[in-house]
N, C-alpha and C positions, 0 to 999 in steps of 0.2 A: 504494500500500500504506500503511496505517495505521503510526504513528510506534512504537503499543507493542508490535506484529507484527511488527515489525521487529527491535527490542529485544530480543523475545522470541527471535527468529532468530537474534540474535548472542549471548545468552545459551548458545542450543542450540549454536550451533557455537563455544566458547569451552569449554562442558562436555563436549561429545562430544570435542575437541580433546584435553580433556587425560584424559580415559579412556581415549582409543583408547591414546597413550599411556605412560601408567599400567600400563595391561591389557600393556603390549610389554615392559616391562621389570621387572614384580613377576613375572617368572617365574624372576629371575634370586635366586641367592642373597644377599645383604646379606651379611649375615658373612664370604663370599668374595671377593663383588665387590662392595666399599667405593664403587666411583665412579657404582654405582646408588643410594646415599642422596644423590648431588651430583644426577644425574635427575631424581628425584624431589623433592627437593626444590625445583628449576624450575619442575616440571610445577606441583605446587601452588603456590608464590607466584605464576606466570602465574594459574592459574584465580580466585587474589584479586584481584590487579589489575585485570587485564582488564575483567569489568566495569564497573569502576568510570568506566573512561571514556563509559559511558553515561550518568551520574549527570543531567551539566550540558546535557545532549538534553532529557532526561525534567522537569527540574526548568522550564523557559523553555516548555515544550507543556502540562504536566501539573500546575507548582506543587506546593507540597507535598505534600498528597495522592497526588501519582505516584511522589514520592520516598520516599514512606512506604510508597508498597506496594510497589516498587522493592527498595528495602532489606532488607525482612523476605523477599519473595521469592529473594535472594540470600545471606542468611543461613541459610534453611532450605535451601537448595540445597548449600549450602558447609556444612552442618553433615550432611547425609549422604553426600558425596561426597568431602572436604579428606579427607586421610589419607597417612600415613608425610611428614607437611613441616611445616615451622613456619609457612610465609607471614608471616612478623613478626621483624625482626630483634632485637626486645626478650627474646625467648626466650635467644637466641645470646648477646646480650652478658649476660645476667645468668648464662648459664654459664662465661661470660668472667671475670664480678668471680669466682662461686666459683671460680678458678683452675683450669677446665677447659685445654686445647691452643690455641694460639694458631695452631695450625696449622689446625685445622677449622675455627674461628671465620672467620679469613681465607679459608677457599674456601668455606663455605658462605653469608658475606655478599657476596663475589663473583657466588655462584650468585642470588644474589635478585636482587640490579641487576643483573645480565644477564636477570634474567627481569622485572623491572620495564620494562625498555627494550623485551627480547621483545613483552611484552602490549602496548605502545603501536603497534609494528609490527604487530601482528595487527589491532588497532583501525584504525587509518591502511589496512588492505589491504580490513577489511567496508566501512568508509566509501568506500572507490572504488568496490566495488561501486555504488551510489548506485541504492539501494533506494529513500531518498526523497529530496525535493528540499532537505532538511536537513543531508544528508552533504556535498552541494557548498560548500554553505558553508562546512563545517565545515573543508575539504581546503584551501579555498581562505585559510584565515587562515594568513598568515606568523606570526605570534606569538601563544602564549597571554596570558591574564591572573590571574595568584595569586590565591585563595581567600581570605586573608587580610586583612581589612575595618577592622580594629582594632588596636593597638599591640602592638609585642613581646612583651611583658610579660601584659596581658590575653590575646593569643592564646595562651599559654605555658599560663595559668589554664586555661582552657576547654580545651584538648588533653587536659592532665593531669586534670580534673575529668571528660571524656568517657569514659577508661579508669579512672578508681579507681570511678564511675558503673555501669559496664558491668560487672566483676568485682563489687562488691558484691551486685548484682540476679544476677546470677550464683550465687554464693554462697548467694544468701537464697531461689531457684528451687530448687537443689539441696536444703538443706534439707528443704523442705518441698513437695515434690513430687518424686514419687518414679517416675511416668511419664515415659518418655525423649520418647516423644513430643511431649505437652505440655510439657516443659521445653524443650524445641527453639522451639517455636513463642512459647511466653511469651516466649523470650530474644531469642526476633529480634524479636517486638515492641518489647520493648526496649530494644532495637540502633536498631532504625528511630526511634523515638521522640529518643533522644537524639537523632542523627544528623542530621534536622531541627531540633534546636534548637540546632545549635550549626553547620547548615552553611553560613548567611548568616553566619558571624564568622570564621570558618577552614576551613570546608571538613568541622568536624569528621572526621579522617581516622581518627584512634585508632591508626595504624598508618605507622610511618615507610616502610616501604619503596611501599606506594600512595600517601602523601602526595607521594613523591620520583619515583615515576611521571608524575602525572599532572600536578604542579606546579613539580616541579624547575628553574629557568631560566627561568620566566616574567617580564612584566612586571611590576611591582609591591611585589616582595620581593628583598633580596639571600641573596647564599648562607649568611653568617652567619644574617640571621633566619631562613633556611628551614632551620637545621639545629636552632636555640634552641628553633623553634617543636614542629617535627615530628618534631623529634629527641630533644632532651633534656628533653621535659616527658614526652614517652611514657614512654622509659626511667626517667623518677625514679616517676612514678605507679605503675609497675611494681614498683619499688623499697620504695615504700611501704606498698601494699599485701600486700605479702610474695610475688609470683606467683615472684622469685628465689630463694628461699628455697623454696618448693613444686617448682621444675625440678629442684632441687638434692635434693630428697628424694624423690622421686618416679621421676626419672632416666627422663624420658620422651622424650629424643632418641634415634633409634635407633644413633647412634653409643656411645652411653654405655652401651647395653643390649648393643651387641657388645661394646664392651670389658667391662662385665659379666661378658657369657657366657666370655670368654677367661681372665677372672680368677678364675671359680667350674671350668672346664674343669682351669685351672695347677694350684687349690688343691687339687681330689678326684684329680690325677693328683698329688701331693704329698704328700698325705695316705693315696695307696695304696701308695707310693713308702714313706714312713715305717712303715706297718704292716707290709708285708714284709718291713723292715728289720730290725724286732722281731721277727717269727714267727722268722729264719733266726736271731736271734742265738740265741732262747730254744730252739729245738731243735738248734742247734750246743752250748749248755753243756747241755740235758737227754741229748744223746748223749755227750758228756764226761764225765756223772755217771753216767748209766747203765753206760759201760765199766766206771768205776770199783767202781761197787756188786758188777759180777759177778765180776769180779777178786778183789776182798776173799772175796765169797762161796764162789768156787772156791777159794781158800787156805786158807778154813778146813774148809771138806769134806774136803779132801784132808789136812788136819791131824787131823781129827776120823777120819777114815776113813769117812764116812756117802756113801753114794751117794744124795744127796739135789740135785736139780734142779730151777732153777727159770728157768723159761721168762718173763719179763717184756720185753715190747715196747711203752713207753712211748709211742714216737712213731706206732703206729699208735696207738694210745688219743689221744693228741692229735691225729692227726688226724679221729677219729670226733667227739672232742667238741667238735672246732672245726667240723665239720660239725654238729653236732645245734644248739650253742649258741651258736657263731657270734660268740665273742668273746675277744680276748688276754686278759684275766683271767680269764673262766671257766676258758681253758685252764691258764693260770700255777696258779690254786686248785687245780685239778683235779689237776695234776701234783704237785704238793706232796704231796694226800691221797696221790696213791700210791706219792712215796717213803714216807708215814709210813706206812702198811699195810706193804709193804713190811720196812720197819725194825723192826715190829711182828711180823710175821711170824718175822723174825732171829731178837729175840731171844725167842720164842717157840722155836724152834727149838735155839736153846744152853739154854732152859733143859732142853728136853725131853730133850736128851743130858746134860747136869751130874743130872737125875733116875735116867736110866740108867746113868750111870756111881754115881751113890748105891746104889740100888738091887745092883747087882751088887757092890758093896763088904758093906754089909750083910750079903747073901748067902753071901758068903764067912767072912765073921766070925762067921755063924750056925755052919755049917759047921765051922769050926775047934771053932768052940765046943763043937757036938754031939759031936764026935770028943773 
């Protein structure tokens, strides 16, 4: 069998891998069950990894050009299939500096190196297979050899110039192109592009937790350089660029979108909590003033001696125009106008018996008079 048919084969079952999956466990709720974004988030940094241990196959059979087409094929692949993961611990800690949970930080960078390790175990299992007579080899080498071809320092450059590189064209793709499609394809072209030009000096990885898969422990580098390298040039590039500052506004972890939703959940059950607080207070004192209004009203009938009755029921009025208008001050206005009608009414009412009591004085005094 052919070396990129093969490739291709463990492409397939590295994607089918992590869809089946994927597909097992998005059926489950997120927001109830929290330890399906720790899943998920495996599945996806496995399906980044992963291939990538094809890379150093394809580059010694195919030379650049294989690793060029390599690359973009695996970007365009992972740009419609990655989803609900970060596959990049640089995301995580720069939600870490904005002083996110120290608690998800710690198991979701756990859940990556467990799945950085995962993908190498998946790779070591297609290679037994030994599809071709490439994989014996490959099984049979007791130690790797580091990527790393060039001083601390320089590889540091090149790491960090691969990811601020990648994110600029990014940025300038978005722009100005506005097809999702083609911006897919533009971008892994130049994914691939860097990628070869910087993967004879470090590996060009862009990405600590594949750099720490595939290179971790090898020959050649120790653990401080392999962390200065692949570690702390990704995360400052990151840094500099502002990609920490865009997670932080953006709030694109699903973790941060449930807490989110639990925070806007807290606040409308608060804010409902508060407005009914208001309605009972304002119709406990409109029921307190309306006693009072009929009280006074019936004392003075009964003083006046007028059988005059008035039937006023405020709170069903309030609650008609809290139905219609649907708001605590429309209703407070509304109330008010009709204590003042009301009041108006009153004293429409005394004046119209101080007339009748005029009127019959007059009357009387004609009266005497005529006599």
């Amino acid at each position: 069998m052919r070396l990129w048919i093969c490739s291709l084969l463990f492409y397939t079952f590295i994607y089918l891998t992590c869809e089946i999956g994927r597909f097992q466990f998005s059926k489950f709720d997120k927001s109830k069950h929290k330890s399906i974004i720790i899943i998920l988030e495996f599945i996806g940094t496995v399906q980044i990894c992963a291939p990538m241990f094809d890379v150093n196959i394809i580059i010694e059979s195919y030379g650049m050009t294989g690793v060029l087409i390599e690359i973009i094929f695996i970007e365009i692949c992972n740009s419609y299939l990655l989803r609900d993961a970060y596959g990049d611990p640089c995301p995580i800690i720069g939600k870490l500096l904005n002083k996110k949970s120290w608690k998800w930080f710690s198991i979701l960078l756990s859940t990556q190196f467990l799945a950085g390790l995962t993908s190498f175990r998946l790779a070591k299992y297609w290679w037994s297979l030994k599809f071709h007579p490439i994989y014996d080899e490959i099984i049979g080498k007791e130690n790797c050899e580091a990527d790393l071809t060039v001083t601390l320092i320089y590889g540091m450059v090149i790491e960090a110039m691969g990811v601020i590189c990648s994110k600029y064209i990014e940025n300038l793709l978005e722009k100005y192109i506005n097809d999702e499609m083609w911006n897919i394809i533009f971008n892994s072209i130049s994914s691939g592009i860097i990628c070869i030009m910087g993967i004879q000096l470090t590996g060009m990885y862009a990405n600590p937790i594949v750099a720490w898969a595939c290179t971790f422990n090898c020959e050649g580098v120790s653990h401080i350089g392999h962390f200065l390298v692949y570690w702390i040039a990704p995360v400052f590039a990151h840094y500099v660029i502002g990609n920490f500052h865009d997670v932080e506004c953006h709030n694109s972890s699903l973790n941060d979108k449930i807490e989110e939703k639990d925070e806007i959940e807290k606040s409308k059950n608060d804010d409902t909590k508060y407005e009914t607080d208001i309605i009972d207070k304002e119709e406990s004192i409109d029921c307190d003033t309306n006693e009072e209004i009929l009280t006074n009203l019936n004392e003075k009938n009964v003083e006046n001696g007028n059988n005059i009755k008035f039937t006023i029921d405020l709170i069903d009025d309030k609650k008609k125009l809290q139905k219609k208008l649907g708001g605590n001050r429309i209703i407070k206005e509304n109330s008010k106008k009709l204590d003042e009608s009301f009041i108006e009414e009153e004293d429409y009412e005394e004046e119209e018996i101080d007339e009748e009591e005029n009127s019959s004085e007059c009357s009387i005094a004609q009266k005497y008079s005529t006599d």
